[in-house]
Backbone as a chain_set.jsonl record, in Angstrom:
{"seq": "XXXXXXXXXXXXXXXXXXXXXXXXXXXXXXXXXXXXXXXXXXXXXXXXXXXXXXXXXXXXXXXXXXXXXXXXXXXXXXXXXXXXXXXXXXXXXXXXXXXXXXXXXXXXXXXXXXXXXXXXXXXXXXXXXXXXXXXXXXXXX", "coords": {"N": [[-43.843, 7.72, -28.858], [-44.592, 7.92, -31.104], [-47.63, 8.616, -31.281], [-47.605, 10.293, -30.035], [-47.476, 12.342, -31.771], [-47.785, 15.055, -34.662], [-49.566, 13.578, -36.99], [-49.21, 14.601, -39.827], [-46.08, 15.002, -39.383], [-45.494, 12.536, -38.498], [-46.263, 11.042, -41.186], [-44.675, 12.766, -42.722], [-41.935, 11.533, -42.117], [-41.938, 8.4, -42.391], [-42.364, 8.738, -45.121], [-40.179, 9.902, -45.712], [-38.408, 7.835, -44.857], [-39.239, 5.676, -46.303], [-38.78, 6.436, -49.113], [-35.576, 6.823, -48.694], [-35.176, 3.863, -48.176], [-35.895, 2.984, -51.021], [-33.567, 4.483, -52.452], [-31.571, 3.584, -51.443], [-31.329, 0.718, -52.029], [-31.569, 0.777, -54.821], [-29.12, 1.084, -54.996], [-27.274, -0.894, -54.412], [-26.278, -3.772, -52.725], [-24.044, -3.047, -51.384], [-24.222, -0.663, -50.827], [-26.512, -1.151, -49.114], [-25.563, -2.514, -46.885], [-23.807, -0.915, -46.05], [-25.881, 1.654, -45.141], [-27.143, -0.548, -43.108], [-25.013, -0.5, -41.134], [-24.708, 2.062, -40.603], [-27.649, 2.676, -39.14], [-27.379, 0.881, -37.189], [-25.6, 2.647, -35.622], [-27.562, 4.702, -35.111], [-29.007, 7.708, -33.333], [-32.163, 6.826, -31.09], [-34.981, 8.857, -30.529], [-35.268, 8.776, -27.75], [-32.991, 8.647, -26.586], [-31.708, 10.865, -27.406], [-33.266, 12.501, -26.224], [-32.977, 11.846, -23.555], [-30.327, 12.609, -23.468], [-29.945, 15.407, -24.217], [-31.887, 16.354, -21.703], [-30.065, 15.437, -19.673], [-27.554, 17.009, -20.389], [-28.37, 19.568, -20.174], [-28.871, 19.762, -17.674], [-26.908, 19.141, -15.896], [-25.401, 21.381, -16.959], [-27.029, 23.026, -15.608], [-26.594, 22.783, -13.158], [-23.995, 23.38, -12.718], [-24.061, 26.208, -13.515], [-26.048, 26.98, -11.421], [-25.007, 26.514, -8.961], [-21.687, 28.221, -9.715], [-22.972, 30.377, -10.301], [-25.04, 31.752, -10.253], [-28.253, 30.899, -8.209], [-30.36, 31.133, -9.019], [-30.285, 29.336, -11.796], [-31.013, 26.909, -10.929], [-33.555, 26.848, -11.56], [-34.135, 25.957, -14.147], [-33.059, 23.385, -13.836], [-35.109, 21.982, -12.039], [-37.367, 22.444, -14.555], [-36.097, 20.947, -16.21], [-36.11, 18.291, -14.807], [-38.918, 18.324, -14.028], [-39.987, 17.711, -16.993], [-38.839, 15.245, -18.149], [-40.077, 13.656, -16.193], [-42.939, 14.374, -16.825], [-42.696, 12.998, -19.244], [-42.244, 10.617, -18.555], [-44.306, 9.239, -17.075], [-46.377, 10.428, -19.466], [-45.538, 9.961, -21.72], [-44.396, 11.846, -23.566], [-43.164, 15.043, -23.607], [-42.374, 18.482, -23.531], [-40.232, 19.056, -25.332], [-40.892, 16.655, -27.451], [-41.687, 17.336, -29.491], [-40.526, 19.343, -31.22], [-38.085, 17.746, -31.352], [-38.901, 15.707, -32.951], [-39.626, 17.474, -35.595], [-37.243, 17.587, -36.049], [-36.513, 15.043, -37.033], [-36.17, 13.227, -35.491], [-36.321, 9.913, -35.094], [-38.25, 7.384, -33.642], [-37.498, 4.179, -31.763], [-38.455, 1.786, -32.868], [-39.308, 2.951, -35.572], [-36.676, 3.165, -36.623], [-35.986, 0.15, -36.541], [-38.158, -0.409, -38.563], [-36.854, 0.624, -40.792], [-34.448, -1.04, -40.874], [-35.228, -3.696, -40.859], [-36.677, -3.687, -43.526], [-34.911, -2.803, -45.514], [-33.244, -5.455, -45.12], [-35.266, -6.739, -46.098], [-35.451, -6.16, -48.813], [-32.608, -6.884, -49.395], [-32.789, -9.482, -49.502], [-32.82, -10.99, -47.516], [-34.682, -12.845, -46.399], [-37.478, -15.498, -46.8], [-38.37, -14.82, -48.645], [-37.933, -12.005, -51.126], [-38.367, -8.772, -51.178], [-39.956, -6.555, -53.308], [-40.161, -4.266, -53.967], [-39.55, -1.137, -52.454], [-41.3, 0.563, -51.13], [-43.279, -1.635, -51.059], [-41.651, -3.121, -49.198], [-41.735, -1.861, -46.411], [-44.238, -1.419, -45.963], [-44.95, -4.678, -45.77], [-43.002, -5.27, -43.656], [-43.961, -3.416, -41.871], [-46.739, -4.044, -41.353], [-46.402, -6.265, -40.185], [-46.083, -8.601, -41.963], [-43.812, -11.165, -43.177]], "CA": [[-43.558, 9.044, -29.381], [-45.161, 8.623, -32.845], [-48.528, 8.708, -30.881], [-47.67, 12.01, -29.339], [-46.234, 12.994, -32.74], [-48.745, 15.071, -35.489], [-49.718, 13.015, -38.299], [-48.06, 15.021, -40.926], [-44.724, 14.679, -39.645], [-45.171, 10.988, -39.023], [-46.475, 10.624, -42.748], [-43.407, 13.131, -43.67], [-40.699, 10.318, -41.501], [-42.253, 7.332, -43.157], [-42.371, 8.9, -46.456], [-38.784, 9.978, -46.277], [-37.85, 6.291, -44.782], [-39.187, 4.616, -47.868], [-37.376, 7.221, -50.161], [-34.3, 6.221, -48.352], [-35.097, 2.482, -48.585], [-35.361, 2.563, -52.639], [-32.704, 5.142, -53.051], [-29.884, 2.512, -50.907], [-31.848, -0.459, -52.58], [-31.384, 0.712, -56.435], [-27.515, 1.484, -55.308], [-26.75, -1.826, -54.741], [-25.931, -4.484, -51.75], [-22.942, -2.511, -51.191], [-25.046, 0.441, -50.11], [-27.376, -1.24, -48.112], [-24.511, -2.541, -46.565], [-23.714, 0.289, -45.267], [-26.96, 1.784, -44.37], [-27.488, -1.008, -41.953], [-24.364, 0.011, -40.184], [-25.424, 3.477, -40.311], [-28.596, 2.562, -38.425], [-27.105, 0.521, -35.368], [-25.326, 3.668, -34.594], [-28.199, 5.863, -35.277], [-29.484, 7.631, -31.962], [-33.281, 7.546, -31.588], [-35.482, 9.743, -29.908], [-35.623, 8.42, -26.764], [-31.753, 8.825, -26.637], [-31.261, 11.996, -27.765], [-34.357, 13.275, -25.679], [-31.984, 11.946, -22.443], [-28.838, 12.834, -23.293], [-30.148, 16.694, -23.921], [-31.94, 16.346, -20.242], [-28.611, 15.444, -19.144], [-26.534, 17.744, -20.543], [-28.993, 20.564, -20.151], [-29.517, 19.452, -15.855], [-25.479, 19.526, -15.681], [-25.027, 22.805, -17.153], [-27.926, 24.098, -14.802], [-26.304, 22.748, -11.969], [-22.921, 24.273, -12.578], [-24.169, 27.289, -12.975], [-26.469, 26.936, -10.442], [-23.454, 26.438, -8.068], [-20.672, 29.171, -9.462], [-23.347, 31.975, -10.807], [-26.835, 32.143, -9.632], [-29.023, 29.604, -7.74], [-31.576, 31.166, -10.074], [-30.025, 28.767, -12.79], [-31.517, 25.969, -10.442], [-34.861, 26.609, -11.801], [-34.025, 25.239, -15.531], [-32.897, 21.944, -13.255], [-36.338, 21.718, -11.602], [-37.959, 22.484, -15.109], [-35.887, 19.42, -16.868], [-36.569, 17.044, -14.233], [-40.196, 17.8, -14.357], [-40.502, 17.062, -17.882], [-38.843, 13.243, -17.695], [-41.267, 13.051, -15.346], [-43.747, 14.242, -17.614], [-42.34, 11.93, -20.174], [-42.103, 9.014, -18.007], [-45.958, 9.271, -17.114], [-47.224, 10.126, -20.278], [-44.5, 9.233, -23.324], [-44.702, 13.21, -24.109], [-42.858, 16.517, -23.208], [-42.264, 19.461, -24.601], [-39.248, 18.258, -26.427], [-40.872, 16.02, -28.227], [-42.127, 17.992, -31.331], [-38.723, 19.652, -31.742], [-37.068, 16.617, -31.875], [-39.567, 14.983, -34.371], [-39.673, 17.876, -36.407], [-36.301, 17.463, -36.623], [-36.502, 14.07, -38.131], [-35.898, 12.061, -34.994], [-37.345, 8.738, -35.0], [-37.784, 6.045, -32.628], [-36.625, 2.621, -31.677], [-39.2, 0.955, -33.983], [-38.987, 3.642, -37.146], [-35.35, 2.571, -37.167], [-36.165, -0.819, -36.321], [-38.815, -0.496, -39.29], [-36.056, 0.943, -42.316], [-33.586, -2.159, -40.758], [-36.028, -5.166, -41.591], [-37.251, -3.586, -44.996], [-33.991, -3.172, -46.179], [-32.636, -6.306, -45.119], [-35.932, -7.573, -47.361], [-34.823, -5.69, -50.333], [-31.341, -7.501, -49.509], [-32.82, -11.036, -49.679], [-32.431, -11.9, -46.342], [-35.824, -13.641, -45.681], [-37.522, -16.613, -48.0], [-39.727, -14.228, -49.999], [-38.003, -11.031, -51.266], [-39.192, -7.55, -51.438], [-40.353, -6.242, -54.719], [-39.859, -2.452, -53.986], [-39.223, 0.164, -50.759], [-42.573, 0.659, -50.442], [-43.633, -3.185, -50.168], [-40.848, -3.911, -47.768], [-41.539, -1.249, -45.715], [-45.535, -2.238, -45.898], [-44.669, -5.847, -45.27], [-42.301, -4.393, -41.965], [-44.73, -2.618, -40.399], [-47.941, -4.711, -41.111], [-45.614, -8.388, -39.823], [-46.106, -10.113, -42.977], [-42.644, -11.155, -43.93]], "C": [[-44.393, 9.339, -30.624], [-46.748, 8.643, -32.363], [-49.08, 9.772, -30.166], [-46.984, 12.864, -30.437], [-47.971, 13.515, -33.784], [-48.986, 14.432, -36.542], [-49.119, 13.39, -39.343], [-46.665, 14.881, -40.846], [-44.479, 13.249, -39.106], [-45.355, 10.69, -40.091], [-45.129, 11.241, -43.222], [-42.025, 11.99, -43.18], [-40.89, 9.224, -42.146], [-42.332, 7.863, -44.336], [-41.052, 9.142, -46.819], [-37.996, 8.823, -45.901], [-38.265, 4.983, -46.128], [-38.293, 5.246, -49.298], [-35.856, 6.701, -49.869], [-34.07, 4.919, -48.755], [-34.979, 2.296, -49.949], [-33.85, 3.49, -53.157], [-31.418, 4.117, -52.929], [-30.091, 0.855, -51.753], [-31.311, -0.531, -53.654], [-29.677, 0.878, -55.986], [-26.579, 0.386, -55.29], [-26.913, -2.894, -53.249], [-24.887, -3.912, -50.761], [-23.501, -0.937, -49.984], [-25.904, 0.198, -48.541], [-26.655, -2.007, -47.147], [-24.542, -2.166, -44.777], [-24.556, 1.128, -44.729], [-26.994, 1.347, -43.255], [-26.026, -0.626, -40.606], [-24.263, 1.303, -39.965], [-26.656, 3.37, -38.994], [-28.035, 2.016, -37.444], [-26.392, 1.702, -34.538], [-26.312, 4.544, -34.358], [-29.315, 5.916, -33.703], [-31.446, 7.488, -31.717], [-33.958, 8.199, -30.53], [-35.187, 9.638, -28.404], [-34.04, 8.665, -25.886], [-31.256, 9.757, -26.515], [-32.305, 12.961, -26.835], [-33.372, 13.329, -24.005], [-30.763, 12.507, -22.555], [-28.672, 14.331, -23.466], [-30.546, 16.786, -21.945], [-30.737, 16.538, -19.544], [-27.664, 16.719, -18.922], [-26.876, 19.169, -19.824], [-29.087, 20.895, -18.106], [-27.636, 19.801, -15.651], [-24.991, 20.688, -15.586], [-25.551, 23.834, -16.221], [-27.085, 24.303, -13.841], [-25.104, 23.31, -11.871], [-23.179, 25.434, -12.161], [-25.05, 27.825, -12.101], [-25.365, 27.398, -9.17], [-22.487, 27.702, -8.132], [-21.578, 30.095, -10.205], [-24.113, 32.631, -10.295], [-27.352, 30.809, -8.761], [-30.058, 29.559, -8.467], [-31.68, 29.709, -11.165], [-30.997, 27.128, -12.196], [-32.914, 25.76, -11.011], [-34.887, 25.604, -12.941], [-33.8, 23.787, -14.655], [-34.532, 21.326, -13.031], [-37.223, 21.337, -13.242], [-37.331, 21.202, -16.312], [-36.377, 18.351, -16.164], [-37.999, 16.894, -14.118], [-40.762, 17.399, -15.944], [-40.103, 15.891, -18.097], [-39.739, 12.957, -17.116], [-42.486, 12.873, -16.201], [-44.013, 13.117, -18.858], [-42.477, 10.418, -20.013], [-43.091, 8.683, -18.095], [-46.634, 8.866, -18.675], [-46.605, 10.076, -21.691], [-44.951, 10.642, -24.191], [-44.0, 14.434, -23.659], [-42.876, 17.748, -23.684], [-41.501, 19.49, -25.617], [-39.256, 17.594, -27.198], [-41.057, 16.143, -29.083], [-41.126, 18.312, -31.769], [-38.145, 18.77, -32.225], [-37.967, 15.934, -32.983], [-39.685, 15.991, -35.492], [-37.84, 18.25, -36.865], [-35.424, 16.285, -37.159], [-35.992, 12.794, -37.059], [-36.818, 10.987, -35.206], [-37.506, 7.757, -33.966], [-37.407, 4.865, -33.039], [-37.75, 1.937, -33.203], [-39.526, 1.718, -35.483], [-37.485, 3.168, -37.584], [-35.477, 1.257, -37.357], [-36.625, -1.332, -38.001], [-37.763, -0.256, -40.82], [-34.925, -0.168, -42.105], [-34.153, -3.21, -41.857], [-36.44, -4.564, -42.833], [-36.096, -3.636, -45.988], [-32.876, -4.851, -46.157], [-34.076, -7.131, -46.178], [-35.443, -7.518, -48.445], [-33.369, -6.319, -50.425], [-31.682, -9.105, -49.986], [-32.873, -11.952, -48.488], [-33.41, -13.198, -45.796], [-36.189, -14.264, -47.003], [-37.931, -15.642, -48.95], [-38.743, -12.677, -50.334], [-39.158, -10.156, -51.751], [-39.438, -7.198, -52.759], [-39.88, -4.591, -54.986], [-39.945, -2.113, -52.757], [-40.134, -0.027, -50.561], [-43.352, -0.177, -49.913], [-43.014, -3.277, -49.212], [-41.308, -3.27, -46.977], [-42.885, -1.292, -45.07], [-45.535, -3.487, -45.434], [-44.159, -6.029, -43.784], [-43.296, -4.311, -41.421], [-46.167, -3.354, -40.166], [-47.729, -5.986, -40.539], [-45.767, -8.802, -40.891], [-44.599, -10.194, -43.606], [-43.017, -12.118, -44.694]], "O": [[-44.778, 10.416, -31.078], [-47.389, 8.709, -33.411], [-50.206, 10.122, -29.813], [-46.194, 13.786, -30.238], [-48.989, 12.823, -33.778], [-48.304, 14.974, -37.411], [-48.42, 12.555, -39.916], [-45.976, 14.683, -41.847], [-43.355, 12.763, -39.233], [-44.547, 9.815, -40.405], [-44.412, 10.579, -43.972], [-41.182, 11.724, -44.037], [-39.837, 8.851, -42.663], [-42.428, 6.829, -44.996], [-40.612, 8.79, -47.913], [-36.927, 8.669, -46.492], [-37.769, 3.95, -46.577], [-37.528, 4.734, -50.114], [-35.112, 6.25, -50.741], [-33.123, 4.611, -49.478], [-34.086, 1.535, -50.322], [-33.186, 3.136, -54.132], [-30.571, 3.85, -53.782], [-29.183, 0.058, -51.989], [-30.6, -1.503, -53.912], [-28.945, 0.739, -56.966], [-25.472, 0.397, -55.826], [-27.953, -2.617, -52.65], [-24.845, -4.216, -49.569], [-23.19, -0.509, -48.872], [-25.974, 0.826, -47.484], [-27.456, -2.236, -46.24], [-24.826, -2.486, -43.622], [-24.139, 1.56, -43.655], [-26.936, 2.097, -42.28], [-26.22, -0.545, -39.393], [-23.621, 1.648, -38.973], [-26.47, 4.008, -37.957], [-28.131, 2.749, -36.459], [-26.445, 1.848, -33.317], [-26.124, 5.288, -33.395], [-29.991, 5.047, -33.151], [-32.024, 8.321, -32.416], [-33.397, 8.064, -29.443], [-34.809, 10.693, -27.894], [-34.025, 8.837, -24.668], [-30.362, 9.889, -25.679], [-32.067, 14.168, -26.788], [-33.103, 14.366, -23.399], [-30.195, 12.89, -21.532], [-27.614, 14.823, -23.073], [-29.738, 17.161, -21.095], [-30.408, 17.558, -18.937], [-27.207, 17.248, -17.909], [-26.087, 19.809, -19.128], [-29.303, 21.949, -17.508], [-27.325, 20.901, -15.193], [-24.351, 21.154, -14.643], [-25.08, 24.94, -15.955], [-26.704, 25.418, -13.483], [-24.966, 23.886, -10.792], [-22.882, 25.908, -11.064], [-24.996, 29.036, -11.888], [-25.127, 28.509, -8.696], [-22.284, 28.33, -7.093], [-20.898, 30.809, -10.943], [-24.052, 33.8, -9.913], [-26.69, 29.771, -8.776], [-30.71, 28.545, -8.714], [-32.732, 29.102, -11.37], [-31.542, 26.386, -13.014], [-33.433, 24.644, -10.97], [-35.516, 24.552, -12.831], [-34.652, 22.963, -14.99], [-35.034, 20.426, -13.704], [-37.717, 20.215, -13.348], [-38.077, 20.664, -17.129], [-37.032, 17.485, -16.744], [-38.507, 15.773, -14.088], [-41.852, 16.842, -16.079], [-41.058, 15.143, -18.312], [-40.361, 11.941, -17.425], [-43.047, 11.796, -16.401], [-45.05, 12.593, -19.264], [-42.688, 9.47, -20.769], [-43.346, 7.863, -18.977], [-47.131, 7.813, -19.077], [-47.307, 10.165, -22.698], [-45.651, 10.619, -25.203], [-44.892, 14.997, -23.024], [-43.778, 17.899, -24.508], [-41.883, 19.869, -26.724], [-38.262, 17.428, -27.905], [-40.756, 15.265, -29.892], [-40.645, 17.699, -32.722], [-37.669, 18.79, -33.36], [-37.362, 15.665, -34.021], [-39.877, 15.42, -36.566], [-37.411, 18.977, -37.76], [-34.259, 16.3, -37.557], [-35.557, 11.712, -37.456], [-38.003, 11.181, -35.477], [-36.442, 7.391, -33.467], [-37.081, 4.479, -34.161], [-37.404, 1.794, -34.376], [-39.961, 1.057, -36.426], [-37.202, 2.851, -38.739], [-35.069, 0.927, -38.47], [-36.005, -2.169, -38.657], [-37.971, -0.95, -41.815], [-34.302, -0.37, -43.148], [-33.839, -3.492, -43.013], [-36.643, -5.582, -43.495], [-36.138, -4.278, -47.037], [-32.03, -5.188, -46.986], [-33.775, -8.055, -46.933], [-35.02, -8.474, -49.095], [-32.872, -6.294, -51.551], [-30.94, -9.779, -50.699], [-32.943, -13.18, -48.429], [-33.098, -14.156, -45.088], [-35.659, -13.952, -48.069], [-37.723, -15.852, -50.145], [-38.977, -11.982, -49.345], [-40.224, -10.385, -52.323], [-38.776, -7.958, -53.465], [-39.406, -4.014, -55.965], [-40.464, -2.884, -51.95], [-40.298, -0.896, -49.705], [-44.002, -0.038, -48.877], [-43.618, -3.527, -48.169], [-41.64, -4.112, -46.142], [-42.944, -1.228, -43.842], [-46.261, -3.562, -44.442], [-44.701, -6.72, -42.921], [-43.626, -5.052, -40.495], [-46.722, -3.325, -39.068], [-48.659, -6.775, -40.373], [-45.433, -9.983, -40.795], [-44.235, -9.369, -44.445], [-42.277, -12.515, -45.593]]}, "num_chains": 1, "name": "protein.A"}
């Protein structure tokens, strides 16, 4: 997704995931805590991209069924973009949802392991958000 995503709003997601990381960091252990159980629920793109499909193919098909058959078209026009998606890890949905701050499996993945640096968890702690989060994404723990 972040490869079908524009550069500015991947620089604006990673810039507001290291803001996050020092803001829960300076608040304590207690915070980051809680963060990390914030994040295992948190949905990411890939999630929220199906579970609209879904909802959106359901609704068609109802009213497909008790209104119009017209409504059938929106069905056709969800299932060809999964498709599209499946193919080429892209739809039309996908800017929307990134400009609305979704992230994927490995941006969440990425604010997990930095804050569990800034916790201590590994031999070497983090120094600041912005190292851990540098350290994360380049492998060097």
């Amino acid at each position: 997704m972040a490869l079908h995503t524009a550069n500015e709003i991947n620089a604006q997601i990673e810039r507001e995931t290291v803001e996050r990381i020092a803001r829960i960091a300076a608040a304590g252990p207690e915070a980051i805590e809680a963060r990390l159980r914030e994040l295992d629920g948190e949905w990411d793109i890939e999630r929220r991209l199906e579970t609209n499909a879904s909802a959106i193919t359901l609704v068609s098909l109802g009213l497909g069924w008790w209104v119009s058959r017209w409504w059938l078209v929106l069905t056709g026009f969800v299932s060809a973009f999964l498709l599209q998606h499946a193919l080429q890890g892209w739809c039309p949905p996908v800017p929307i949802l990134r400009r609305m701050g979704s992230r994927t499996e490995r941006e969440i993945d990425l604010e997990r392991m930095a804050l569990r640096l800034m916790r201590g968890d590994f031999a070497k702690p983090a120094a600041s958000a912005p190292e851990a989060f540098a350290r994360v994404k380049h492998g060097a723990n």
